[in-house]
Backbone as CSV, one residue per row, in Angstrom:
resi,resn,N_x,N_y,N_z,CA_x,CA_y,CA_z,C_x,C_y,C_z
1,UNK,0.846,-1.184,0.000,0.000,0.000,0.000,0.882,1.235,0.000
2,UNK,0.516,2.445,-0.688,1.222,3.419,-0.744,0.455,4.441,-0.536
3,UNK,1.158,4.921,0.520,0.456,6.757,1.264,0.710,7.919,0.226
4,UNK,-0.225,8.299,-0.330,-0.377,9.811,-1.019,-0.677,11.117,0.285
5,UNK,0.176,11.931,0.055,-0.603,13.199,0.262,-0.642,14.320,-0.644
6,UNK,-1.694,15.086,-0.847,-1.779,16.575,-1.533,-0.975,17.690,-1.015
7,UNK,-0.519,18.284,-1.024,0.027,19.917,-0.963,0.064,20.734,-1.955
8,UNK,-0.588,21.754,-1.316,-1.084,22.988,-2.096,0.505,23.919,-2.101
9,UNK,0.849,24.042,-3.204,1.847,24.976,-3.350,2.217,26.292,-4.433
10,UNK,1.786,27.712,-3.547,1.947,28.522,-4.234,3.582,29.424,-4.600
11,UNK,3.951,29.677,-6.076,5.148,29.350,-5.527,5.189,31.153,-6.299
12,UNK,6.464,31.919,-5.788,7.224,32.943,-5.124,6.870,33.297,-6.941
13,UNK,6.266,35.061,-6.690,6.069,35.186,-7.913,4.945,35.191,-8.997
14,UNK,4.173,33.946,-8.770,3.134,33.793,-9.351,1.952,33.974,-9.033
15,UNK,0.756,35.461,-9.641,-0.097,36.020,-9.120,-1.176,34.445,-8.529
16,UNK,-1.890,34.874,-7.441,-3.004,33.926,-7.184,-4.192,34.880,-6.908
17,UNK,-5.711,33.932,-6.410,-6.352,34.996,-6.776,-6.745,34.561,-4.963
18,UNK,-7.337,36.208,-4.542,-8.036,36.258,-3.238,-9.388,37.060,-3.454
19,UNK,-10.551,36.412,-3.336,-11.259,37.028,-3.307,-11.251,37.956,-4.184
20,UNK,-10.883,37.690,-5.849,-10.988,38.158,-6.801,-10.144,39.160,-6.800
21,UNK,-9.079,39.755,-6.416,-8.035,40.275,-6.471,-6.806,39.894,-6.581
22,UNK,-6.172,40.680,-7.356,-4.813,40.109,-7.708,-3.366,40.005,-6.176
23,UNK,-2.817,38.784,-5.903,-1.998,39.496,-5.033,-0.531,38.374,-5.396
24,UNK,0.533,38.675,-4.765,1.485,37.829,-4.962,1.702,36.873,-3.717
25,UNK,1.769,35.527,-4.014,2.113,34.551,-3.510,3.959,34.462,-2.750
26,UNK,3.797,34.844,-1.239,5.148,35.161,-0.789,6.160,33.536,-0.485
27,UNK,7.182,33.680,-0.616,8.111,32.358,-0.627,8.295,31.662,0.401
28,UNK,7.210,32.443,1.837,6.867,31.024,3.089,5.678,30.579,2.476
29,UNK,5.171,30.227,1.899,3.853,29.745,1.463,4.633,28.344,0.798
30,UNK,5.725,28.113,0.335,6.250,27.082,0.078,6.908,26.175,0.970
31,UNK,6.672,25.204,0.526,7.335,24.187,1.694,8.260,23.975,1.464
32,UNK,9.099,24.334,2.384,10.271,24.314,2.709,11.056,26.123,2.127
33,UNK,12.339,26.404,1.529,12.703,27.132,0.810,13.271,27.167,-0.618
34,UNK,13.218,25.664,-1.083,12.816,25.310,-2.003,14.812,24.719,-2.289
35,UNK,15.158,24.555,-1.318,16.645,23.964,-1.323,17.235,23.043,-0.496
36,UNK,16.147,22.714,0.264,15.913,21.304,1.083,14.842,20.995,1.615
37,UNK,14.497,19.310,1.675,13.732,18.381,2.405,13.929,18.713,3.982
38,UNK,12.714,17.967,3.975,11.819,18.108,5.733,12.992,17.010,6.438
39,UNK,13.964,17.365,7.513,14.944,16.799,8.059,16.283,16.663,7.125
40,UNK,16.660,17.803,6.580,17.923,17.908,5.498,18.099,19.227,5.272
41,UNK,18.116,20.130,6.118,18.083,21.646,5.749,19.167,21.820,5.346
42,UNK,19.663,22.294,4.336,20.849,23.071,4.140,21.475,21.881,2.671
43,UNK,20.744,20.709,2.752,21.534,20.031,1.245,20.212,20.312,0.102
44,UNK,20.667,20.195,-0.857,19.628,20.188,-1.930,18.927,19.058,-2.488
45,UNK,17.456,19.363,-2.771,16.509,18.067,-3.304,16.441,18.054,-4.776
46,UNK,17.214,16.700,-5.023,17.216,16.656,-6.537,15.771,16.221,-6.512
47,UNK,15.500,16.591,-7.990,13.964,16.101,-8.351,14.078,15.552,-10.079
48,UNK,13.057,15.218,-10.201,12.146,14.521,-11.648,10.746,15.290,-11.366
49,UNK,10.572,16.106,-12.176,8.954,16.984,-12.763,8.590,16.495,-14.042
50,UNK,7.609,15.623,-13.621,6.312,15.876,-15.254,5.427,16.792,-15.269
51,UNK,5.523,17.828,-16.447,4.624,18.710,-15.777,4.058,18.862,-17.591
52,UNK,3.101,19.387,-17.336,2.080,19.683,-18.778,1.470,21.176,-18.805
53,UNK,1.748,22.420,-19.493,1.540,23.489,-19.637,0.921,23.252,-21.360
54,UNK,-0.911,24.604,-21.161,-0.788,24.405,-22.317,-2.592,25.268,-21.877
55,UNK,-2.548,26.516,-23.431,-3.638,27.359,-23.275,-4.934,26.643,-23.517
56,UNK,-5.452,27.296,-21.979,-6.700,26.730,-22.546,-7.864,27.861,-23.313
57,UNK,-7.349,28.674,-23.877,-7.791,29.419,-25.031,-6.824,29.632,-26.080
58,UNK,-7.240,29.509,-26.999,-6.357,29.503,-27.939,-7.018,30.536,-29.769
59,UNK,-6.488,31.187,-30.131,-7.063,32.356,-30.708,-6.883,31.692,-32.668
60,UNK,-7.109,30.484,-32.925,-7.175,29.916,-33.890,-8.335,28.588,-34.367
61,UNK,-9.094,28.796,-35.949,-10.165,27.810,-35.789,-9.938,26.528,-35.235
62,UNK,-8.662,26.240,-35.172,-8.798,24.669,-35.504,-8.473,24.307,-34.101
63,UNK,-8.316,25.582,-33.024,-7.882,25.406,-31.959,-7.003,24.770,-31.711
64,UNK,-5.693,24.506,-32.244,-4.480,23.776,-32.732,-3.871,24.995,-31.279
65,UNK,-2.874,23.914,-30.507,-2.020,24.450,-29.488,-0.796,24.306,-29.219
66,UNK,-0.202,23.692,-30.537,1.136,23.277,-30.914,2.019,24.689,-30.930
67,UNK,1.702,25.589,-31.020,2.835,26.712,-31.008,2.785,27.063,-29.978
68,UNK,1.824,27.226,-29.301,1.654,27.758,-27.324,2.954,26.471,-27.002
69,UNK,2.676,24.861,-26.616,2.905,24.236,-26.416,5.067,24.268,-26.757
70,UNK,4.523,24.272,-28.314,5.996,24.631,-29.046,7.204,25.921,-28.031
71,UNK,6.651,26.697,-27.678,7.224,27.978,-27.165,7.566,27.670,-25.478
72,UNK,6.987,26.925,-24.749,6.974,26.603,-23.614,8.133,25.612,-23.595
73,UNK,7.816,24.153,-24.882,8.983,23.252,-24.736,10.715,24.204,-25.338
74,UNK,10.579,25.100,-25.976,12.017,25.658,-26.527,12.468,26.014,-25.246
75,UNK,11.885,26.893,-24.011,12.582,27.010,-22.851,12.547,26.331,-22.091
76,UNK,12.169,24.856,-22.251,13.092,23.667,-21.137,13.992,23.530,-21.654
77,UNK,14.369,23.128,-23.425,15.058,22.988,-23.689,16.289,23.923,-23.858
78,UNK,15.966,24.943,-23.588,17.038,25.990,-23.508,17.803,26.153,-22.152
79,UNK,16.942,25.739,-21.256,17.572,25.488,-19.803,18.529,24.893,-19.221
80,UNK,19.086,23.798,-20.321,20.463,22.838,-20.446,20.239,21.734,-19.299
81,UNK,18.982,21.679,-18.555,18.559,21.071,-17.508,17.981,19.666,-18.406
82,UNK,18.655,18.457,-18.090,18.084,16.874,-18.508,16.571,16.888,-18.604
83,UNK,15.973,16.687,-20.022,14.185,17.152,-20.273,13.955,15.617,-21.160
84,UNK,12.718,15.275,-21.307,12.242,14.827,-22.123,10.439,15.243,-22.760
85,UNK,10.364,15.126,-23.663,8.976,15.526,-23.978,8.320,14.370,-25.111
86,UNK,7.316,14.224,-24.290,6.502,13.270,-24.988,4.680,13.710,-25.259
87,UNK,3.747,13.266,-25.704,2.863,13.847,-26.416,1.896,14.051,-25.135
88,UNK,2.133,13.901,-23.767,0.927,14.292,-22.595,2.065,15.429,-21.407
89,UNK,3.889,14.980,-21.558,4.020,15.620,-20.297,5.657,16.568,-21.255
90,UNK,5.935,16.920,-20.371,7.359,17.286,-20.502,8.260,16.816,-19.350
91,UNK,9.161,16.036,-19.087,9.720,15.889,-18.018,11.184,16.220,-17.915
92,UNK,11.170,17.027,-16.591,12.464,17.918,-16.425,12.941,17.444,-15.312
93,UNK,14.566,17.304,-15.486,15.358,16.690,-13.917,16.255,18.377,-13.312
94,UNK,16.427,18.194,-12.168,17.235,19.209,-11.376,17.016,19.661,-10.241
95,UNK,17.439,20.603,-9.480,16.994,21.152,-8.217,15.986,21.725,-8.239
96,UNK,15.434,22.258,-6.930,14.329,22.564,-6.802,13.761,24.001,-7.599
97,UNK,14.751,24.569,-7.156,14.869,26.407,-8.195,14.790,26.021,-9.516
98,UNK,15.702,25.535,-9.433,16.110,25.665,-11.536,14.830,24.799,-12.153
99,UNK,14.493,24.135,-11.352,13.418,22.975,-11.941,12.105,24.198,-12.037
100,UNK,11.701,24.455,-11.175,10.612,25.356,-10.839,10.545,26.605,-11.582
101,UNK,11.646,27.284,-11.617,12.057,28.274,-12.195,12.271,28.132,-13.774
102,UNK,11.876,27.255,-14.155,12.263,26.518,-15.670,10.725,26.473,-15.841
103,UNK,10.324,25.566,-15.450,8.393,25.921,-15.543,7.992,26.757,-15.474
104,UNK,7.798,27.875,-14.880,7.898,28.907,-14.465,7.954,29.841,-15.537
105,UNK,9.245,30.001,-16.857,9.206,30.298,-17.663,8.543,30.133,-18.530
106,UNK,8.401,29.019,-18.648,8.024,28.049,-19.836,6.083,28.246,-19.904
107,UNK,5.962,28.275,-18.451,4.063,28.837,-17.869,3.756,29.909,-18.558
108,UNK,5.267,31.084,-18.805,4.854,32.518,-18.949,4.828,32.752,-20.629
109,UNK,5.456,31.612,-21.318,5.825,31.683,-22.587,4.609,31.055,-22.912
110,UNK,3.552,30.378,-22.559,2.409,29.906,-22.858,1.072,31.009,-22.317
111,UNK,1.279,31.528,-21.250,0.555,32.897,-20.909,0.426,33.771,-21.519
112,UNK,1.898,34.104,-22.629,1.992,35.273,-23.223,1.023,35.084,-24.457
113,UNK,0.424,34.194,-25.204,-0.518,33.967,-26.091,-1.993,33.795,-25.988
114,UNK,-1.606,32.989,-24.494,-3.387,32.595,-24.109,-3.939,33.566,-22.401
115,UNK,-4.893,33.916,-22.783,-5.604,34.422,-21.617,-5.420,33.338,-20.179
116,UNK,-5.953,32.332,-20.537,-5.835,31.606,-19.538,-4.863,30.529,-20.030
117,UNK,-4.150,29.828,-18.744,-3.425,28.666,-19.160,-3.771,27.585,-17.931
118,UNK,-3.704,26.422,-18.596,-3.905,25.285,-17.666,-2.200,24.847,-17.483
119,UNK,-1.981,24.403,-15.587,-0.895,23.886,-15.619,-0.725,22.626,-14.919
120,UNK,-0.335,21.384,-14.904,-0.428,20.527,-14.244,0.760,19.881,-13.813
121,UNK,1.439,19.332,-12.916,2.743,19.041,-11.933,2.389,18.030,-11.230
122,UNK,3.565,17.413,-11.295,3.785,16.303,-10.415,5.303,16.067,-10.352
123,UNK,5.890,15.523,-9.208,7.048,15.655,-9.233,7.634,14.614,-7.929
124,UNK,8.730,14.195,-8.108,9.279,13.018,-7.479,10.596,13.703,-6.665
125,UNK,10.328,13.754,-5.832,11.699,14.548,-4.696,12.710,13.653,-3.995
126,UNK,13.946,13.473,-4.499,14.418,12.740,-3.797,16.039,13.399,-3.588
127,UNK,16.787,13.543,-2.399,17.751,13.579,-2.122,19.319,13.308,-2.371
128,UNK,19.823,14.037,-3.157,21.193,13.010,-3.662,20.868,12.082,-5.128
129,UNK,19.602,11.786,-5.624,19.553,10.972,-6.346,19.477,12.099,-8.112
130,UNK,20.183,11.698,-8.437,20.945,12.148,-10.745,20.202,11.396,-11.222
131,UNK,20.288,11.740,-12.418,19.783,10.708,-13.436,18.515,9.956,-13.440
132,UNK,17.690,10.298,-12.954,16.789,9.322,-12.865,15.866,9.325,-14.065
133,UNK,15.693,10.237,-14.940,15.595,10.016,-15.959,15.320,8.980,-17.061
134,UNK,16.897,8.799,-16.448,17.038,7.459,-17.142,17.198,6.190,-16.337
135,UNK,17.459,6.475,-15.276,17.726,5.239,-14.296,16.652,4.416,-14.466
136,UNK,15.341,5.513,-13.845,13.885,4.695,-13.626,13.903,3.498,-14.656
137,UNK,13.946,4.228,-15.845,13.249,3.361,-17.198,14.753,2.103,-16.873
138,UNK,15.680,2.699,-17.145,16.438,1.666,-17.470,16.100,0.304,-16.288
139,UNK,15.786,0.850,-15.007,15.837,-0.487,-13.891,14.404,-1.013,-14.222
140,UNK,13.449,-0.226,-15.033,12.473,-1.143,-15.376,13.033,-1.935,-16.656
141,UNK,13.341,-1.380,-17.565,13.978,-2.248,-19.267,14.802,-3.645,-18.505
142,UNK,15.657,-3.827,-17.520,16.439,-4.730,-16.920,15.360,-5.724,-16.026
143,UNK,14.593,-5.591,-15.581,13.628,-6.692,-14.410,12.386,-6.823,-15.902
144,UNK,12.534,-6.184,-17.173,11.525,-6.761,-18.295,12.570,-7.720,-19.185
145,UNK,14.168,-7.480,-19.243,15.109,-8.691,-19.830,15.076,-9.800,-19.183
146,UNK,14.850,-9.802,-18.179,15.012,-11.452,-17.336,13.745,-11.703,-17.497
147,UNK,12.297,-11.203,-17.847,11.221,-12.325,-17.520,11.566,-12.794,-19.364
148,UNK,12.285,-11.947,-19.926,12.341,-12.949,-21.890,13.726,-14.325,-20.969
């Protein structure tokens, strides 16, 4: 059995709404300071983010969102930060800043076209741990060679 929890996280920067007013979301509202785990203050949390940015208005008939989409993936990839993109997520490896701060961009480069934007995150926090990227898949590709 595996324990989920939710956390709501508004992060440093990005307007939210109160009672229909605009205000900014301050950087204790995040858990932690965004450069270490709960019992690890002071080392950094490597991570893995799948995250999916993408307007949900879009100012063309065919409602085609490949250039919103297009403009968001050029600045992961410009970030020099380990990415992959596939046709539901984009997934980005690194610390907590640069990771965040990379979405972040990439949110605003999809904002800048559409009124509204939908954003969705998920993300795997783990301590000390590179590569996972590729690790994950690869330690699954290796326990799928031994059942051939």
């Amino acid at each position: 059995m595996c324990a989920q929890g939710v956390i709501k996280i508004f992060l440093p920067g990005w307007p939210i709404s109160s009672r229909g007013r605009a205000t900014w979301a301050a950087r204790e509202t995040i858990v932690g300071t965004g450069t270490a785990t709960a019992g690890s203050v002071g080392r950094l949390a490597g991570m893995i983010v799948a995250f999916s940015v993408a307007p949900a208005v879009v100012n063309n008939d065919s409602q085609e969102m490949a250039d919103a989409v297009a403009a968001a993936v050029r600045v992961v990839r410009e970030s020099g930060l380990p990415n992959e993109t596939n046709a539901m997520f984009t997934l980005l490896e690194g610390e907590w800043d640069e990771v965040f701060g990379t979405i972040k961009k990439a949110t605003d480069a999809v904002r800048a076209v559409s009124p509204r934007t939908s954003l969705v995150v998920k993300a795997d926090i783990r301590e000390g741990v590179t590569n996972q990227l590729t690790d994950k898949v690869d330690a699954v590709n290796r326990r799928l060679a031994k059942e051939d």
